[in-house]
C-alpha positions in Angstrom: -9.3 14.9 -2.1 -6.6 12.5 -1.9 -4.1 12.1 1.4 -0.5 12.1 1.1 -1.0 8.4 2.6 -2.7 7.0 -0.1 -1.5 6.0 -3.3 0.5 8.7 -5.2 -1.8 11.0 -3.7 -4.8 9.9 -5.5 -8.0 9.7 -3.5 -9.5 6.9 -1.1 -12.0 5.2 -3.6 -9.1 4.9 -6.4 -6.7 3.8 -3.8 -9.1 1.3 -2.2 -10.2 -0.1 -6.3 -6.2 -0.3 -7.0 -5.8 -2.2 -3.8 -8.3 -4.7 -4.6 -6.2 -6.0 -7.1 -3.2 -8.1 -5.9 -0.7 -7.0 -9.0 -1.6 -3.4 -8.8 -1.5 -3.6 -4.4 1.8 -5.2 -4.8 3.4 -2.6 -7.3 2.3 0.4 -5.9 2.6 -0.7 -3.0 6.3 -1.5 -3.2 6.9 1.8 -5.2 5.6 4.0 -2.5 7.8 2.3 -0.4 10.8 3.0 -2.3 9.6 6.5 -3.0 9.3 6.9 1.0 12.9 6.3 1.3 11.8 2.9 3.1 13.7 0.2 1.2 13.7 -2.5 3.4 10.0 -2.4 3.7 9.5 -2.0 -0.2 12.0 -5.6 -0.3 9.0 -7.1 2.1 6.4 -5.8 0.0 8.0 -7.4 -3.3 8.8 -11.0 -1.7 5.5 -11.5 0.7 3.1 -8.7 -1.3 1.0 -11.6 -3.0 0.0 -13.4 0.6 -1.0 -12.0 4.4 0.9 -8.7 3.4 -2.5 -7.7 1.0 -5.0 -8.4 3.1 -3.5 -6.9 6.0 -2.9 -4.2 3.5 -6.6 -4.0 2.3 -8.5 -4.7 5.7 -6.4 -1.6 7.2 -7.3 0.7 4.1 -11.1 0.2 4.2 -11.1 0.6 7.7 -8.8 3.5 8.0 -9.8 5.5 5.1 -5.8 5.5 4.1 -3.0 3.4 3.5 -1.2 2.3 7.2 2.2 2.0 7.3 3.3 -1.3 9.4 6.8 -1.1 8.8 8.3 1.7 9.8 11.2 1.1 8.7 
């Protein structure tokens, strides 16, 4: 089932489909952010979450099989 990484808990495929699309990558990507307590990172992810920051994104889900955090802050 899904990973506490991924998004909102869903599973991998769902989370991989919704990061395939830049508007849906960039908003939940900046809400689980937020939701994290991380709001610094959820900032970057609004600003730069259209350019490099979604296909870092994306590469590093399909190969990890979750979401990677690269911020940790």
């Amino acid at each position: 089932m899904g990973k506490k990484s991924d998004y909102f808990g869903l599973g991998y495929i769902v989370s991989v489909i919704l990061a395939i699309i830049p508007v849906t990558s960039w908003i939940c990507g900046a809400i689980t952010r937020f939701l994290e307590g991380k709001i610094l990172a959820g900032l970057i992810r609004i600003i730069f979450g259209f350019t490099i920051v979604w296909i870092i994104d994306l590469i590093l889900m399909i190969i990890s099989k979750h979401i990677l955090r690269l911020l940790p802050i």
